[in-house]
N, C-alpha and C positions, 0 to 999 in steps of 0.2 A: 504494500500500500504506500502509493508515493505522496497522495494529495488528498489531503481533507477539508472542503468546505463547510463553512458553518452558517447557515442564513439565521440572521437576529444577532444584534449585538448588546441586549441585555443580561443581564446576570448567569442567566445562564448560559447564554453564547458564550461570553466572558469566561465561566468555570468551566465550560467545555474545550475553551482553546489551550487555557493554564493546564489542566488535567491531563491533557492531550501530551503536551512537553515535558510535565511531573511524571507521566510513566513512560516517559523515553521513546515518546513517537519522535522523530528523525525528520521526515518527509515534511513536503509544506502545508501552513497552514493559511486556510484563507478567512477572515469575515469579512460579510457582509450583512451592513443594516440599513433601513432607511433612516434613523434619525441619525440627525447632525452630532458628531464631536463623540469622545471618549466614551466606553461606556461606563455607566452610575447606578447607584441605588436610589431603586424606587422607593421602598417603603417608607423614609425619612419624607417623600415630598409632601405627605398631609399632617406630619406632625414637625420634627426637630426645624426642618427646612423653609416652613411656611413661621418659626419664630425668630430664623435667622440670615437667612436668605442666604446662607454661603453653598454655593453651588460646585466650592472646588472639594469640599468636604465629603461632597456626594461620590466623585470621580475615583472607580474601583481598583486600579493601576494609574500611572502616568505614563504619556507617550512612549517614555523609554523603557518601559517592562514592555511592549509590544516590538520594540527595533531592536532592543537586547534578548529577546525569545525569538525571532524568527515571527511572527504573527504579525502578517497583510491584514490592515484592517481597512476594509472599505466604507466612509461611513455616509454617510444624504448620498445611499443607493440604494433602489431599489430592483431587487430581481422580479419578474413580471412570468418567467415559466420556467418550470423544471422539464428539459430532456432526457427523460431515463433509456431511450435506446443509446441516443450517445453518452451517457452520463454528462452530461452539463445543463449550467444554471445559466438563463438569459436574462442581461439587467434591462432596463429600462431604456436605455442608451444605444441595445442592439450588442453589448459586449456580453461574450460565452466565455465563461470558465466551466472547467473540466472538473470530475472529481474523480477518485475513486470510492468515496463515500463521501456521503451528504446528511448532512446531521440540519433537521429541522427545528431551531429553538425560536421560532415566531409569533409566541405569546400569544396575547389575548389584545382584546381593542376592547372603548367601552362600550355598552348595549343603548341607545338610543330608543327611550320606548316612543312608537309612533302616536304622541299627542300633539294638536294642535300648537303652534307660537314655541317649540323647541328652538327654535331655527334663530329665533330673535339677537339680534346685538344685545347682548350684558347674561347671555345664558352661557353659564360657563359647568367644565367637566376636568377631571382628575385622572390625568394616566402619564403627564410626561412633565418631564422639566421646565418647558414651556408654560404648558398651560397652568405649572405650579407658580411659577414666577407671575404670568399676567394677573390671575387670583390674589396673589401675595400685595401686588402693586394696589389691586382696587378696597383689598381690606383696611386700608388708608382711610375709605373715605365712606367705608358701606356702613349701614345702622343695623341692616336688619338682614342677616342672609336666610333664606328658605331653602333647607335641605329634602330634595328628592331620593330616599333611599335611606332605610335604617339597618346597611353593612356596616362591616367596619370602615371603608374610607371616607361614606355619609360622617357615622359616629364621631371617628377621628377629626376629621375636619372640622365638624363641631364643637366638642371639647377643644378645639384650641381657638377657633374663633370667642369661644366664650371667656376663654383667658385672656383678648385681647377686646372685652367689655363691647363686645356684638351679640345683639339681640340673635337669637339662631330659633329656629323652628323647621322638626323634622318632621317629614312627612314620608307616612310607612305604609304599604299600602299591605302588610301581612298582618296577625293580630301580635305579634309581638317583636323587638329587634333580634334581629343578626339571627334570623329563624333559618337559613338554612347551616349554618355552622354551629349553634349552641342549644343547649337543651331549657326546656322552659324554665329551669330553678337558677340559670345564671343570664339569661333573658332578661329576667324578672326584676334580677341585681342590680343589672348596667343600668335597667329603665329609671329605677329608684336613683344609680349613682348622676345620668344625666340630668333629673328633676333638681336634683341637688345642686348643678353646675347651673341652675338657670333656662335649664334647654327646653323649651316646646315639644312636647314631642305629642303625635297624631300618628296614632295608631288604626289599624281597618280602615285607609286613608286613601284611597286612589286617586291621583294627579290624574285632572281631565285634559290638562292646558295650561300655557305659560300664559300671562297678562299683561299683557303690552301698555307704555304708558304713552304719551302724543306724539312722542317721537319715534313709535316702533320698537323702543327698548324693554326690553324683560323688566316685569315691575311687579312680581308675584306668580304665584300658581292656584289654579281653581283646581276646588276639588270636584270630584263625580258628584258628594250628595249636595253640590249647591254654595259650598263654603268659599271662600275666598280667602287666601291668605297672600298680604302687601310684603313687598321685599325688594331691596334695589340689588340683590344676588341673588342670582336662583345657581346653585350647584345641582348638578344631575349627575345621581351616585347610584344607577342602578342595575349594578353589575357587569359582567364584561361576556364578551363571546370570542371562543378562539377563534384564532387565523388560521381557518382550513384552507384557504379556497387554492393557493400553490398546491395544496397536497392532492384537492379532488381533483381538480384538473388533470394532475398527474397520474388519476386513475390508481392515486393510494388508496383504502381504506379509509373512510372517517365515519366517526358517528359521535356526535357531540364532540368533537375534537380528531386527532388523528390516533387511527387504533393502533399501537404496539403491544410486542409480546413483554414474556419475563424481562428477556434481556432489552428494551425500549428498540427493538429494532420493529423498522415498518413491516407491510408486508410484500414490500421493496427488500430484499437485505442488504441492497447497497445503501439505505439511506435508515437512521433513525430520527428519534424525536423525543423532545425535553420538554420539561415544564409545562406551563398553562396550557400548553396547546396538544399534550401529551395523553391519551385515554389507553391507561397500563391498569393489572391485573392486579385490583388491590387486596388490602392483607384480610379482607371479610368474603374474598371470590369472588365479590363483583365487579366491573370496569369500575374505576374512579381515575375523576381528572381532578389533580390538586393547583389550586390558584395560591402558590405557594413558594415563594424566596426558595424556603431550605430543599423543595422539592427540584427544584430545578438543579439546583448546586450540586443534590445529590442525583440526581439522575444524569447529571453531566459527568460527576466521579465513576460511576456507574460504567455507563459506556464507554469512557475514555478505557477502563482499565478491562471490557472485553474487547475491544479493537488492536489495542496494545499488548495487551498481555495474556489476551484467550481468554479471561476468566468465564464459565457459565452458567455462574451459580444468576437463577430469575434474582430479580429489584425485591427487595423486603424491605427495604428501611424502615423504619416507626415513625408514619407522618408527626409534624408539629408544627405549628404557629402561633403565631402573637399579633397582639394590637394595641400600642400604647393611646388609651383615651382621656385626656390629661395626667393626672398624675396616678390613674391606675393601668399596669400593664396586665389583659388578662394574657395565658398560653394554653394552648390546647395539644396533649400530648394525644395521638393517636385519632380515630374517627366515630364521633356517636351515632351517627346512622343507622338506624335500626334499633336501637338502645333496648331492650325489655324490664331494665331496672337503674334504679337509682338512687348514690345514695349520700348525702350534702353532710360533709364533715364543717366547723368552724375551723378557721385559721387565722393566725392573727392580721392579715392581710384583707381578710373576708372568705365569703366561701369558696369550701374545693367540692365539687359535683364529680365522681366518682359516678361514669357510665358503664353498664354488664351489657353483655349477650350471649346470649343462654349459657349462663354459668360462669364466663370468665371476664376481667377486663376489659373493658373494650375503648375506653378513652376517658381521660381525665382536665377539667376545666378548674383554670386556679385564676386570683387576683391577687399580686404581688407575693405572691408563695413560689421565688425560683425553686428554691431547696425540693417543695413538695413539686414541683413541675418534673425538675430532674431524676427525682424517685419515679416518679409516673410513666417515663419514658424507658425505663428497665423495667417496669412489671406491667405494661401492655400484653395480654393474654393469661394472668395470672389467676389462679381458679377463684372464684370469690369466698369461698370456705376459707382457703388460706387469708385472704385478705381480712377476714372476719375476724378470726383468730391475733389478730393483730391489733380488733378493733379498728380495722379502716385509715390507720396510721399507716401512712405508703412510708414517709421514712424508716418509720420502724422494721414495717415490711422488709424493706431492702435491705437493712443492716443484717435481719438476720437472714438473706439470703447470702453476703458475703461472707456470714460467719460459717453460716454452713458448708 
């Protein structure tokens, strides 16, 4: 293998090209991204980033880790088709590179739901350095921002607008927040922790339409039953859709993202796939796609070291994530989907929600309890008898599994 392209030049493209060199691939390496300049960390843009504006802090290498590795990085390009009879990638420009593998790390965009007055000047959205900095410039002068979407980058964005004494009102069109990643007991929590920051929140909420003021400008959101809510920001946080449409073209597999095996290879084996954009065989048997930093990174280590170095053992990792919403950071070891019990320890941080499925561990949700997060992430699958016997104390748990 002489040549490996990597289309996407975020975090995970990023830990895929490093990875690639860390197991002593030799051959060249290529990125390509469309977005302009180095690439950086997202997760900081709706929290540390949006308090301080420094943009070089974001930046995950410097130039010179990519001219001192060997790593072509091509960046305000876009590739427009993949040829898999010849193996090559066409940019936009008309210029083909070649590969011998093609590793797709092409994320996610954000989801756009089709309501009326979206479209307006002053409606703004959360996915890039850009759009974090134009955001950052108008909260100068905004009173009252209206959030569409009660995720975490909704959440987040809120709790820090509210730190910076902006009126904020969320609008959630599920009956509770962050309903597809958390279970109703730590739901219930954050609602109570953002009531407490000041935050509006509007729950069984459906956005009908953005509300334009005499100039065309976004000046609130209506709701479905009638309601109206005033705002000189309207934020649209409503989740993101992968970047399939290179893969289906290509006549890959996709279904809600692109489908890989154990080892993230398509059903190309010249090309795989990372991250957001990635539908691998997760640790409960069924496809899951994680919208997920540490997921990417690790699926980038992952493949780097079966291309490299043969490894075949399928992707297991123990998903995890985090979301700092002011000064609480929740993490979520593992995945509660499908949960059949549940059981809410106190911690001096607030509660840790301890999710089962049929019998064993299945995901654990903490607030500012690293300690208890990092236990949680060595006893994913642990039978709940044992866990019981512990009393539901995961430290404990883990201590005595290293004594033992």
């Amino acid at each position: 293998m002489q040549r490996i392209v990597i289309i996407g030049t975020g975090q995970g493209g990023q830990q895929m090209a490093a990875s690639l060199r860390q197991e002593g691939f030799s051959g060249e390496i290529l990125m390509i991204g469309d977005e302009p300049g180095l690439p950086y960390q997202r997760p900081p843009l709706s929290k540390a980033y949006m308090a301080n504006g420094d943009a070089a802090a974001l930046t995950l290498k410097p130039s010179s880790f990519y001219e001192r590795s060997g790593i072509a990085l091509h960046d305000a390009t876009r590739v427009v088709r993949i040829d898999r009879p010849a193996r090559q990638v066409v940019t936009q420009g008309g210029t083909r590179h070649s590969y011998d593998h093609l590793v797709l790390a092409t994320g996610a965009r954000n989801f756009r739901p089709p309501v009326p007055g979206i479209d307006a000047p002053g409606t703004a959205e959360l996915r890039t350095l850009a759009d974090a900095e134009a955001i950052r410039q108008r909260l100068a002068t905004t009173r009252h921002a209206v959030v569409v979407g009660g995720g975490f980058i909704g959440l987040e964005f809120a709790a820090m607008a509210r730190a910076a004494d902006v009126e904020v009102t969320v609008v959630e069109a599920a009956p509770r927040l962050m309903a597809r990643a958390l279970s109703p007991q730590m739901s219930g929590h954050f609602l109570d922790l953002h009531h407490q920051m000041g935050t509006h929140v509007l729950l069984d909420a459906m956005a009908a339409g953005v509300l334009a003021d005499a100039q065309g400008r976004a000046a609130g959101v209506a709701l479905a039953d009638g309601r109206q809510i005033a705002g000189d920001l309207v934020l649209i946080a409503t989740g993101v859709r992968p970047n399939v449409e290179l893969a289906a073209e290509a006549g890959l597999t996709c279904d809600n993202g692109i489908v890989v095996d154990g080892g993230l290879a398509t059903s190309d084996p010249a090309i795989s796939a990372l991250g957001d954009v990635a539908v691998f065989p997760g640790p409960l048997g069924a496809p899951v796609r994680l919208e997920s930093v540490q997921a990417a990174v690790d699926h980038a280590r992952h493949i780097a070291r079966r291309l490299v170095g043969g490894d075949s053992t399928p992707y297991a990792a123990v998903p995890w994530f985090w979301s700092d919403q002011g000064k609480f950071k929740l993490q979520i070891a593992g995945l509660g989907h499908g949960a059949d019990h549940a059981i809410t320890r106190a911690e001096p941080g607030g509660p840790a929600v301890l999710l089962f499925g049929r019998g064993r561990l299945q995901a654990v949700e903490t607030v500012n309890a690293p300690g208890v997060h990092m236990a949680a992430r060595k006893l994913i699958g642990m039978p709940l008898a044992d866990l019981q016997a512990h009393d539901f104390d995961l430290r404990a748990a883990t201590k005595a599994c290293v004594a033992a």
